[in-house]
C-alpha positions as CSV (number, residue, x, y, z in Angstrom):
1,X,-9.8,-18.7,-43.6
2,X,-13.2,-18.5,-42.2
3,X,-13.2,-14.9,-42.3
4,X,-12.7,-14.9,-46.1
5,X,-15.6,-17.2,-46.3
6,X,-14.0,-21.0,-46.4
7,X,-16.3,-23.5,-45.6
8,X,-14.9,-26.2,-44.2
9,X,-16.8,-29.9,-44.4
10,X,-15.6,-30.7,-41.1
11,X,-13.8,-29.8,-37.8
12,X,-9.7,-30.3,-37.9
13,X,-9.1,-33.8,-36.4
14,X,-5.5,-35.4,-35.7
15,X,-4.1,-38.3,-37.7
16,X,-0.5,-39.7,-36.9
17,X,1.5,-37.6,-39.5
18,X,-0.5,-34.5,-38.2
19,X,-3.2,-32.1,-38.1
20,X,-5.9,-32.2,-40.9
21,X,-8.8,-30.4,-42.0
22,X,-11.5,-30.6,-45.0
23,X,-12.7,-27.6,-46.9
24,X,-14.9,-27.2,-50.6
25,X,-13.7,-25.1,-52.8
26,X,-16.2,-22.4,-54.9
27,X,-17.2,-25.3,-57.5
28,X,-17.8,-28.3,-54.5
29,X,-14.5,-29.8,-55.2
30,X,-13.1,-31.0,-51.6
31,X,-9.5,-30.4,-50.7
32,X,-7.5,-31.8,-47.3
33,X,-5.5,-28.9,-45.8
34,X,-2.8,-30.6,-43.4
35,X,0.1,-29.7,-41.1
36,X,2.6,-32.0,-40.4
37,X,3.6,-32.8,-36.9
């Protein structure tokens, strides 16, 4: 994704139902991207 210019807000961190990671979209809205264990 940050090939096709993603910017994420953050570096992936681990919670207890999995993986998750922050990004903005191109109007500044901020989305969680996750992956479930």
């Amino acid at each position: 994704m940050k090939a096709k210019g993603v910017e994420f807000c953050e570096e992936p961190r681990e919670e207890e139902y999995g993986t998750v990671v922050v990004f903005e979209d191109i109007y500044g809205n901020r989305w969680d991207l996750y992956q479930n264990k």
